[in-house]
PyMOL Python script that loads the backbone (N, CA, C, O; Angstrom):
from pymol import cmd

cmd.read_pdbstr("""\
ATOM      1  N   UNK A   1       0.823  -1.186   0.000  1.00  0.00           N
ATOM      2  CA  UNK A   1       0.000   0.000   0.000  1.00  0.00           C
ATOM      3  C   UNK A   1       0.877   1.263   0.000  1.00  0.00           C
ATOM      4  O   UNK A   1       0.711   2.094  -0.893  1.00  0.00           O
ATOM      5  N   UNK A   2       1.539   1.396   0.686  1.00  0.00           N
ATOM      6  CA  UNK A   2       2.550   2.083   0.904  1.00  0.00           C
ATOM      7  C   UNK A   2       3.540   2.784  -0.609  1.00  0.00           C
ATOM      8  O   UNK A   2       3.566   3.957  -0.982  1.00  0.00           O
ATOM      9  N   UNK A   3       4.165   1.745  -1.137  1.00  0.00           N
ATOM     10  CA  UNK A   3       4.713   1.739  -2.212  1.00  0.00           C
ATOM     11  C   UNK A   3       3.127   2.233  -3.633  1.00  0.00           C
ATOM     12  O   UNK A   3       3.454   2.795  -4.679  1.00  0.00           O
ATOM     13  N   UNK A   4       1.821   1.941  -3.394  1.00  0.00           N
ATOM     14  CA  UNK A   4       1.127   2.624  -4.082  1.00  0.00           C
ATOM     15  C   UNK A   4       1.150   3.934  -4.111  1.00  0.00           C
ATOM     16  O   UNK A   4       1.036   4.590  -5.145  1.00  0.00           O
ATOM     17  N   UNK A   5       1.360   4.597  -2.502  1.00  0.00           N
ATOM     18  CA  UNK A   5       0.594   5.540  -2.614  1.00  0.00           C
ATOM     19  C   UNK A   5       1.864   6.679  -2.708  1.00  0.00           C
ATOM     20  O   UNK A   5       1.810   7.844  -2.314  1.00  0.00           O
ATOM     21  N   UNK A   6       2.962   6.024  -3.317  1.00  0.00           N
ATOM     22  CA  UNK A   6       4.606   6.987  -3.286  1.00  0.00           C
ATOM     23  C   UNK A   6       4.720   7.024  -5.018  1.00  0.00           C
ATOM     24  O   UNK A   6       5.263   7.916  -5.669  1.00  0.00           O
ATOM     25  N   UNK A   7       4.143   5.968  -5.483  1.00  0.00           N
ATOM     26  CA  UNK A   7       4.225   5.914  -7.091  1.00  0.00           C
ATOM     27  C   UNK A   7       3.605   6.545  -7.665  1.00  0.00           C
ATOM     28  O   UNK A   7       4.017   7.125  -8.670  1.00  0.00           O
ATOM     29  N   UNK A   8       1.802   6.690  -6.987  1.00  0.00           N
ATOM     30  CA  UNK A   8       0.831   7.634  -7.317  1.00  0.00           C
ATOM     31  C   UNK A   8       1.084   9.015  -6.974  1.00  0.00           C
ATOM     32  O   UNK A   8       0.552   9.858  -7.696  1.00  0.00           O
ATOM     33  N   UNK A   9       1.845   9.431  -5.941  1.00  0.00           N
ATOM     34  CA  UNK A   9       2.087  10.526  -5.950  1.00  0.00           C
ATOM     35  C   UNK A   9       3.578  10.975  -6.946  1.00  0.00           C
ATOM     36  O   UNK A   9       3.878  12.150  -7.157  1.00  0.00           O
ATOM     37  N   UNK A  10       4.204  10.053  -7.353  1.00  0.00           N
ATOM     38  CA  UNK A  10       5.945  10.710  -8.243  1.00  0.00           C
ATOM     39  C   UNK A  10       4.657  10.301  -9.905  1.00  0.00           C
ATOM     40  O   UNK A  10       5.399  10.658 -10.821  1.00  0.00           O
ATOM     41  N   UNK A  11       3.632   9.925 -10.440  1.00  0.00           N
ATOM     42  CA  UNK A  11       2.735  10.003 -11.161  1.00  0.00           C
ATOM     43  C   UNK A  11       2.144  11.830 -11.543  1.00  0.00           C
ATOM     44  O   UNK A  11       1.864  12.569 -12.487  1.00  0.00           O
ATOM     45  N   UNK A  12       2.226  11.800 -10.127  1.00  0.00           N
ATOM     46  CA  UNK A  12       1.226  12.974 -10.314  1.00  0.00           C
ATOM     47  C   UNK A  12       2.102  14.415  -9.999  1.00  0.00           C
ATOM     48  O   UNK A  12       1.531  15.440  -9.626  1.00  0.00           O
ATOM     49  N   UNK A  13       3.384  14.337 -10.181  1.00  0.00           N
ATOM     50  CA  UNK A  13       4.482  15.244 -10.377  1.00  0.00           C
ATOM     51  C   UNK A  13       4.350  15.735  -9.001  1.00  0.00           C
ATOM     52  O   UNK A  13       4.098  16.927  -8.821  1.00  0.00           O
ATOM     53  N   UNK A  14       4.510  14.847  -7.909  1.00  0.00           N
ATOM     54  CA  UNK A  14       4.509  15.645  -6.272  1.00  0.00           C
ATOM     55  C   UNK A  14       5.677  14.937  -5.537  1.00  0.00           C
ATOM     56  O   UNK A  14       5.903  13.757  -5.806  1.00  0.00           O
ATOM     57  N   UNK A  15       6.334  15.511  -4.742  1.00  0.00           N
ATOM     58  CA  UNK A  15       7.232  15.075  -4.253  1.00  0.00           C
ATOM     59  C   UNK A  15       6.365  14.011  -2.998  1.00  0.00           C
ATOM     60  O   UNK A  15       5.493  14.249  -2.162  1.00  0.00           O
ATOM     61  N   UNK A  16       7.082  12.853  -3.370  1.00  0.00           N
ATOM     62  CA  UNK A  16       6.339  11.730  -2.625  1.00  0.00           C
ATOM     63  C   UNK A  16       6.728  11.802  -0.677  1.00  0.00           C
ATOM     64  O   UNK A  16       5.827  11.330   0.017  1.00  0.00           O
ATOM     65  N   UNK A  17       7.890  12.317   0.031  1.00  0.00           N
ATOM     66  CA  UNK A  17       7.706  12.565   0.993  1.00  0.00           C
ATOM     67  C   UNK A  17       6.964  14.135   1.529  1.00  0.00           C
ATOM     68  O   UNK A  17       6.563  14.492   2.636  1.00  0.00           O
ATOM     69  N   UNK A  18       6.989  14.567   0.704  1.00  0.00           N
ATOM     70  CA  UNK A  18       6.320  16.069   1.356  1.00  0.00           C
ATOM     71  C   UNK A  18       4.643  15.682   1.824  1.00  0.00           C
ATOM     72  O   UNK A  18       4.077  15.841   2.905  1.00  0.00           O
ATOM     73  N   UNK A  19       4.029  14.983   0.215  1.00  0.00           N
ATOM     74  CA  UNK A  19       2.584  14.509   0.170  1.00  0.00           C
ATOM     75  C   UNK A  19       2.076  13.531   1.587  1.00  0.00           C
ATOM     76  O   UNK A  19       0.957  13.614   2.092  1.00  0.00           O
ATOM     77  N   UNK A  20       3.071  12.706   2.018  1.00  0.00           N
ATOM     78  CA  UNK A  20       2.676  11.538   2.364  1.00  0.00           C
ATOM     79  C   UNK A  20       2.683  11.865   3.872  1.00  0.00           C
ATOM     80  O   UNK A  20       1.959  11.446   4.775  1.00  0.00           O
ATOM     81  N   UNK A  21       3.908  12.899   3.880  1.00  0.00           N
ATOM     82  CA  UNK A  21       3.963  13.856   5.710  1.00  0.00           C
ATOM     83  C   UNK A  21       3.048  14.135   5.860  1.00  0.00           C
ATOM     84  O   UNK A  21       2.401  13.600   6.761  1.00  0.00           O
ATOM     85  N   UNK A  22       2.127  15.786   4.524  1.00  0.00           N
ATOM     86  CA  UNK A  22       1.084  16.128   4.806  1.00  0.00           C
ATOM     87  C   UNK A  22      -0.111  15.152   4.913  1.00  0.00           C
ATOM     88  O   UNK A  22      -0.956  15.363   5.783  1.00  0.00           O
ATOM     89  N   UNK A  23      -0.195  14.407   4.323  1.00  0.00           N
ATOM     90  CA  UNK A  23      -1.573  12.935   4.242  1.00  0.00           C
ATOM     91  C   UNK A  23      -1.279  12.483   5.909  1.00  0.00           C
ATOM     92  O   UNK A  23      -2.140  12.581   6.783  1.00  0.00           O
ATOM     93  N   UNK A  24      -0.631  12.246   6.013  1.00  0.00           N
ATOM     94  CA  UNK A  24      -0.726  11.200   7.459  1.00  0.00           C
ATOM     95  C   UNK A  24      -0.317  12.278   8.484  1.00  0.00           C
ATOM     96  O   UNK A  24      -0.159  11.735   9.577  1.00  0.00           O
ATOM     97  N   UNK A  25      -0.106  13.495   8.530  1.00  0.00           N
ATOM     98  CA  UNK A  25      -0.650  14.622   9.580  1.00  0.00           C
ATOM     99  C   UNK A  25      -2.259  14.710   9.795  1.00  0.00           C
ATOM    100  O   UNK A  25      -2.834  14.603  10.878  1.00  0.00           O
ATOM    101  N   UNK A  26      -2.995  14.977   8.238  1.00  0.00           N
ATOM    102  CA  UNK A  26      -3.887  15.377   8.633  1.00  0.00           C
ATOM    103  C   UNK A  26      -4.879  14.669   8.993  1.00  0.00           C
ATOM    104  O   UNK A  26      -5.908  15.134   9.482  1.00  0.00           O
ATOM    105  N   UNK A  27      -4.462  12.413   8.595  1.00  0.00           N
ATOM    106  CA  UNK A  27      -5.086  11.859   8.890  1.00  0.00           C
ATOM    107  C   UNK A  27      -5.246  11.881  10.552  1.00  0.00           C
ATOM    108  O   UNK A  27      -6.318  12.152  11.093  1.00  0.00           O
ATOM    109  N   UNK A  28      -4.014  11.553  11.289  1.00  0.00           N
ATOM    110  CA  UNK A  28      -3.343  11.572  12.329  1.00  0.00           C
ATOM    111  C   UNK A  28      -4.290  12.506  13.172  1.00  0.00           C
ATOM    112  O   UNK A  28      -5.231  12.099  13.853  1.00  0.00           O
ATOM    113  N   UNK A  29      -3.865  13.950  13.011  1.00  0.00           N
ATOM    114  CA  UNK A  29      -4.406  15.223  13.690  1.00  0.00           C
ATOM    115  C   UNK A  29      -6.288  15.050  13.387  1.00  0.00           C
ATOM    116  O   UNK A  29      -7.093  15.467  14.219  1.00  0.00           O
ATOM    117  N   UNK A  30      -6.495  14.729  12.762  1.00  0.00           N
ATOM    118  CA  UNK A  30      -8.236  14.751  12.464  1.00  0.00           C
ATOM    119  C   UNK A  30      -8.668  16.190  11.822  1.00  0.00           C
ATOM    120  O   UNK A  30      -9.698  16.788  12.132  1.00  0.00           O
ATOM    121  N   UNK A  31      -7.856  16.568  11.024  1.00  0.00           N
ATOM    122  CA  UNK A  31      -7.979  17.824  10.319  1.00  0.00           C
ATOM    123  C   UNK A  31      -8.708  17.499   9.247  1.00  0.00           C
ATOM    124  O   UNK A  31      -9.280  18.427   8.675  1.00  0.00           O
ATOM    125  N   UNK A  32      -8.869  16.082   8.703  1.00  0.00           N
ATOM    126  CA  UNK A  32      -9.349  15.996   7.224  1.00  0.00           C
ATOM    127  C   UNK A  32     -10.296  14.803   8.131  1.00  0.00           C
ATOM    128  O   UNK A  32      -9.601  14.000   8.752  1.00  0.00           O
ATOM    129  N   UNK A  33     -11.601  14.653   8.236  1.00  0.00           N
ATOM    130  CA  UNK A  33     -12.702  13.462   8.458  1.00  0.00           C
ATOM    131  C   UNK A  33     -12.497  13.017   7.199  1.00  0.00           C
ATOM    132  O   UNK A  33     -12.056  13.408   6.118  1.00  0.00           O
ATOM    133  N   UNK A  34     -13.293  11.412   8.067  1.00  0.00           N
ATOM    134  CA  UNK A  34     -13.275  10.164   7.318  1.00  0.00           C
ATOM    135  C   UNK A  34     -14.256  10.879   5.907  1.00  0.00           C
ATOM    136  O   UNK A  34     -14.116  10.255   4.856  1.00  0.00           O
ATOM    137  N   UNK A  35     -14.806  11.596   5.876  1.00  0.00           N
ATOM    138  CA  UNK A  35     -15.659  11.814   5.106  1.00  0.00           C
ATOM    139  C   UNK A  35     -15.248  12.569   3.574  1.00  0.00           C
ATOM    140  O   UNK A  35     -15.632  12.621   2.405  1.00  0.00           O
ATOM    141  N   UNK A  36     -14.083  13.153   4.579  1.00  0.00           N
ATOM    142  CA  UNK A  36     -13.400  14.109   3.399  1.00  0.00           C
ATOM    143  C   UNK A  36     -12.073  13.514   2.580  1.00  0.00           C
ATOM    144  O   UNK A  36     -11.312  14.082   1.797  1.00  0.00           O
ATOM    145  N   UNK A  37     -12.094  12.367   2.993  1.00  0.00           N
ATOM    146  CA  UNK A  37     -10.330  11.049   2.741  1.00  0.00           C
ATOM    147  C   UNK A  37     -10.157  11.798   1.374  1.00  0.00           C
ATOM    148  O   UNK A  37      -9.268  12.597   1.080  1.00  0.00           O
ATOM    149  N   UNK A  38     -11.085  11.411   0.689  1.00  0.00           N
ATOM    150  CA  UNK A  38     -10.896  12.320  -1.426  1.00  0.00           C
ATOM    151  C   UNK A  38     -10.183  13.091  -0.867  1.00  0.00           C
ATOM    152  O   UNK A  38      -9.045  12.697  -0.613  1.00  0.00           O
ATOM    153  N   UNK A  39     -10.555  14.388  -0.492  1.00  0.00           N
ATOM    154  CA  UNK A  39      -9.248  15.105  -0.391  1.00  0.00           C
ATOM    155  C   UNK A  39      -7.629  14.702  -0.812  1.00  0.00           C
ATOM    156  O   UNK A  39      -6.772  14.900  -1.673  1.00  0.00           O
ATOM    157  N   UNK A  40      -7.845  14.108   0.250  1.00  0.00           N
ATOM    158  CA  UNK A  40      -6.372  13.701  -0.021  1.00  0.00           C
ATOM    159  C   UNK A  40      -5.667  12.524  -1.157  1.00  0.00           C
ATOM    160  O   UNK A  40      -4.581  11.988  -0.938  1.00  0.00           O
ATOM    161  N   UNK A  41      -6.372  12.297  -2.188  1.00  0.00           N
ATOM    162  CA  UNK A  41      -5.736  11.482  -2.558  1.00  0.00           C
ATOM    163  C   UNK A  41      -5.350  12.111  -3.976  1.00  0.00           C
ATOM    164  O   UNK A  41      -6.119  12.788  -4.658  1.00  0.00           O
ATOM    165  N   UNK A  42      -4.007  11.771  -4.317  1.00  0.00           N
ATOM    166  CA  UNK A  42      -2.974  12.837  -4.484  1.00  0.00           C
ATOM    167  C   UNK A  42      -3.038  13.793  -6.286  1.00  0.00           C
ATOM    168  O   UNK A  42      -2.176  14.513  -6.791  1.00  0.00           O
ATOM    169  N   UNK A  43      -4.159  13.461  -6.728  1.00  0.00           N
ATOM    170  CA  UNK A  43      -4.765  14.329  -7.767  1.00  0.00           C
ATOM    171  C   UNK A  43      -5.277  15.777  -7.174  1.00  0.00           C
ATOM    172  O   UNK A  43      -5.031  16.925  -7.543  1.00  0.00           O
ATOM    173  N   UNK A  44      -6.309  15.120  -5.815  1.00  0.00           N
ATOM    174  CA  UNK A  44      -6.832  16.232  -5.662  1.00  0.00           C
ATOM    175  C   UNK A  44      -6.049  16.953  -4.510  1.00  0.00           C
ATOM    176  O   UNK A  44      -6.470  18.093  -4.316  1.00  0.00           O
ATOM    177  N   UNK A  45      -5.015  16.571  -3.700  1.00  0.00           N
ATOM    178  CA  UNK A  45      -4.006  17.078  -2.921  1.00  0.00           C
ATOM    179  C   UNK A  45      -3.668  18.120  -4.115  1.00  0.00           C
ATOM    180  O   UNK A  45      -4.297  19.178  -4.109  1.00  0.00           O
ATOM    181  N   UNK A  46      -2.885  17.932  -4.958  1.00  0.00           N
ATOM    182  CA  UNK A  46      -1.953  18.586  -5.918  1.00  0.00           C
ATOM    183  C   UNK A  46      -2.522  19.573  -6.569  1.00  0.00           C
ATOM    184  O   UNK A  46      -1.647  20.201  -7.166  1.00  0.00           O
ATOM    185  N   UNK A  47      -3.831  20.122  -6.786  1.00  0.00           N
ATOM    186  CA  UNK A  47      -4.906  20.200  -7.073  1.00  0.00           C
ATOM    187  C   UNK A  47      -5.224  21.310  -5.890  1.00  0.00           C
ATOM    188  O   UNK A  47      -5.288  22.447  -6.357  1.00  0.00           O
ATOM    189  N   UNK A  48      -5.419  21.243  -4.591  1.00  0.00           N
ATOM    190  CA  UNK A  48      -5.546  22.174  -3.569  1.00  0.00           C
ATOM    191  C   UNK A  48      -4.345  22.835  -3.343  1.00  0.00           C
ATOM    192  O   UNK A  48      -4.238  23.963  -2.862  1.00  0.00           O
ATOM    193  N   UNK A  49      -3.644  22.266  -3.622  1.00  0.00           N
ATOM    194  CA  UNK A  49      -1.921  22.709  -3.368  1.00  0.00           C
ATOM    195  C   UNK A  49      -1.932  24.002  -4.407  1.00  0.00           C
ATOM    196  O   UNK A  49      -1.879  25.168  -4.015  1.00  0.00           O
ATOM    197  N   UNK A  50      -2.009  23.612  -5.764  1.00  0.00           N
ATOM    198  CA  UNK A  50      -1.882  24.565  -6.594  1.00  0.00           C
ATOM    199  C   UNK A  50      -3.040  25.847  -6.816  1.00  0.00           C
ATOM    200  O   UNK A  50      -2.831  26.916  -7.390  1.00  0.00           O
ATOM    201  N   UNK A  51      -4.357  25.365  -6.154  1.00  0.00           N
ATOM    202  CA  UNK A  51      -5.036  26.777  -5.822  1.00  0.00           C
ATOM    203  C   UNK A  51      -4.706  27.451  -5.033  1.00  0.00           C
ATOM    204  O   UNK A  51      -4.942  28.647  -5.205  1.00  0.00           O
ATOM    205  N   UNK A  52      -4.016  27.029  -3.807  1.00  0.00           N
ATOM    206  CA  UNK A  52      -3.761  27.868  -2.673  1.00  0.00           C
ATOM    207  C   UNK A  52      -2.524  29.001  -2.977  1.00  0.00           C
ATOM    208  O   UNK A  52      -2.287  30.164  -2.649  1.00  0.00           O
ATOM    209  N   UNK A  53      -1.901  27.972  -3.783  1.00  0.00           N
ATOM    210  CA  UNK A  53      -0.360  28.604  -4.149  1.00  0.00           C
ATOM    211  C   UNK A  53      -0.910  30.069  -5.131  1.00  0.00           C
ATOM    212  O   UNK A  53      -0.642  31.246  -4.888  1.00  0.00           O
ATOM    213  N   UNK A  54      -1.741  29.521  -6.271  1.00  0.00           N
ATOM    214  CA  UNK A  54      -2.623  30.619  -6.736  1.00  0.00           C
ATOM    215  C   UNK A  54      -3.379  32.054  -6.043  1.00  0.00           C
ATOM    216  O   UNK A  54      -3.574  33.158  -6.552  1.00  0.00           O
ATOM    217  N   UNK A  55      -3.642  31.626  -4.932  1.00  0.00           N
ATOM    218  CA  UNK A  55      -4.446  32.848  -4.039  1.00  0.00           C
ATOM    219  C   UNK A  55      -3.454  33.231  -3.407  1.00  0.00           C
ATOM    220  O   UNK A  55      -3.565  34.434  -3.169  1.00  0.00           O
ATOM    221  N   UNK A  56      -2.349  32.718  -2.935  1.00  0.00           N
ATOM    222  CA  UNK A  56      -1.479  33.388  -2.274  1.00  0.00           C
ATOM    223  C   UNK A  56      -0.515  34.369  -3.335  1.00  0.00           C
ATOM    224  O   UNK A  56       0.284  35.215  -2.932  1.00  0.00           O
ATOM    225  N   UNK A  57      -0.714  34.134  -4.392  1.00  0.00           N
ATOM    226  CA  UNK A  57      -0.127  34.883  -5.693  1.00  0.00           C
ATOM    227  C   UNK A  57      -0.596  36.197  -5.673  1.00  0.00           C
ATOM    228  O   UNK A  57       0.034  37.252  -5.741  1.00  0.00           O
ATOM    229  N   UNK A  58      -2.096  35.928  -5.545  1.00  0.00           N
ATOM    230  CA  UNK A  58      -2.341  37.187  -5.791  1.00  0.00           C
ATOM    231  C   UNK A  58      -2.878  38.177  -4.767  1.00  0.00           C
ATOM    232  O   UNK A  58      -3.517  39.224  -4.867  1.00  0.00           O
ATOM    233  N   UNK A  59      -2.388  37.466  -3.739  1.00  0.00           N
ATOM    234  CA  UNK A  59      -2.600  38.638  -2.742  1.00  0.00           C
ATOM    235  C   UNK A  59      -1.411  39.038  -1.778  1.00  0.00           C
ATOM    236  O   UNK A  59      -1.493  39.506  -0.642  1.00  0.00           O
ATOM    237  N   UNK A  60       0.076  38.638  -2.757  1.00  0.00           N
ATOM    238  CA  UNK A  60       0.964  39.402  -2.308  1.00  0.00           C
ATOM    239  C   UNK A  60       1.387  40.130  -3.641  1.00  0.00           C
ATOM    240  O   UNK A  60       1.551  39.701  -4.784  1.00  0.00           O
ATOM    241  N   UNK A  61       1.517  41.540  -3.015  1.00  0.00           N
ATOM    242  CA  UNK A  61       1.566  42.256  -3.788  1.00  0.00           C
ATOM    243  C   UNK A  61       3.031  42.385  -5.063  1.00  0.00           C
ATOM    244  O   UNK A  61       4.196  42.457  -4.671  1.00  0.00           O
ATOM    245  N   UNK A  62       2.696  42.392  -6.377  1.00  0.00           N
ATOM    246  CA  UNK A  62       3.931  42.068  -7.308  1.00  0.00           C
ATOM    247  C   UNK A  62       5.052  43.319  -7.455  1.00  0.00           C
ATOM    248  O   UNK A  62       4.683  44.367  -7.986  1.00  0.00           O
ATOM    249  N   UNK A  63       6.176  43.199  -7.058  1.00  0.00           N
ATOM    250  CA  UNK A  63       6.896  44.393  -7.034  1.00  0.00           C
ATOM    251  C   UNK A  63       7.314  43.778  -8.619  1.00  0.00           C
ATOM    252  O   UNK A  63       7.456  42.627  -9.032  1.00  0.00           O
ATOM    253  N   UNK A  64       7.485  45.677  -9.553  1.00  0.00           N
ATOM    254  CA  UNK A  64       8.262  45.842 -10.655  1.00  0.00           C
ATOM    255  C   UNK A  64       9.583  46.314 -10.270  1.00  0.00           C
ATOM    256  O   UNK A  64       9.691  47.417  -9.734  1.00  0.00           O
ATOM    257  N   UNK A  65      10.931  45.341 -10.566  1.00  0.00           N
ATOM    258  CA  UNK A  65      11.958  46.118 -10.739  1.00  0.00           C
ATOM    259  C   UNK A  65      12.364  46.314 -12.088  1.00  0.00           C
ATOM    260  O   UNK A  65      12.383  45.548 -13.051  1.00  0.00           O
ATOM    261  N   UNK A  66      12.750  47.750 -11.920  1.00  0.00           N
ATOM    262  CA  UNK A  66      13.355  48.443 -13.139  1.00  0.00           C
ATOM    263  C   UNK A  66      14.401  48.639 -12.816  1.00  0.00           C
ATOM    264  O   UNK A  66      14.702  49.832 -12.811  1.00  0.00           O
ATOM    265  N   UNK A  67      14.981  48.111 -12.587  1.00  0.00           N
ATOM    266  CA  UNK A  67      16.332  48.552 -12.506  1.00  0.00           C
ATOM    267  C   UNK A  67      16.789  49.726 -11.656  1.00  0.00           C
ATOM    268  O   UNK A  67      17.796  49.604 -10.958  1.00  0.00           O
ATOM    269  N   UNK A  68      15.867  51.226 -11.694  1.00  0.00           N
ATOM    270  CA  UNK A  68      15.829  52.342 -11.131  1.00  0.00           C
ATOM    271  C   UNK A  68      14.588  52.801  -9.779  1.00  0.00           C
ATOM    272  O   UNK A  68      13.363  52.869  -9.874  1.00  0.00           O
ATOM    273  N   UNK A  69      15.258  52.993  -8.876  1.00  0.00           N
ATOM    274  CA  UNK A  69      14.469  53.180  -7.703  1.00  0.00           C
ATOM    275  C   UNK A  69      13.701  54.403  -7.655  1.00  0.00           C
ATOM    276  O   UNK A  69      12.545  54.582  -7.273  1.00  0.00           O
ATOM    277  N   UNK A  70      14.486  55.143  -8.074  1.00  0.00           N
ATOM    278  CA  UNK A  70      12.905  56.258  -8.535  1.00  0.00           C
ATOM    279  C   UNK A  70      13.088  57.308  -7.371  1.00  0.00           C
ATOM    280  O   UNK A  70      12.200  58.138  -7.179  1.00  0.00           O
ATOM    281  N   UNK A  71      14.403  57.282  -6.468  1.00  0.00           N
ATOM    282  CA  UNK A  71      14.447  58.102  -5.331  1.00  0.00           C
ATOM    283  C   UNK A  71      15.949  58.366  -5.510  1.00  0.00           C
ATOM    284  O   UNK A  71      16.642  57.585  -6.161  1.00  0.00           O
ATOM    285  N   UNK A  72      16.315  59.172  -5.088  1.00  0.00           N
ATOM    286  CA  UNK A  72      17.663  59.937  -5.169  1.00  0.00           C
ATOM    287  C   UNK A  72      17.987  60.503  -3.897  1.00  0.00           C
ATOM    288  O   UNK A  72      19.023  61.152  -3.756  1.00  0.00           O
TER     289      UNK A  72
END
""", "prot")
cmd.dss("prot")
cmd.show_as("cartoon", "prot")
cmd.util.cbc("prot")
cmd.orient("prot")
């Protein structure tokens, strides 16, 4: 089982110990109910991963460098 769920995640372009820490924290901690297990299985992990990474995009603000600071 184990070895499934490290193949399915290097499948799904995720680093297989990062996924498998977060999976068995949140099983562990009871952050994710039995109800919500989908969550985690590693389409839709990768999948929440990359929206979050998305919202956090855009709500830090994008600095332009030009090269010139604009203050003297």
């Amino acid at each position: 089982m184990l070895a499934s769920l490290l193949n399915t995640a290097k499948l799904n372009g995720l680093d297989p110990e990062a996924y498998l820490v977060d999976v068995l924290d949140r099983m562990v901690s009871g952050a994710t109910k039995t109800d919500q297990l989908h969550e985690l299985l590693a389409w839709n992990w990768k999948a929440a991963r990359e929206a979050e990474s998305q919202i956090r995009a855009r709500l830090v603000p994008q600095r332009c460098w030009s090269g010139r600071s604009g203050h003297r």
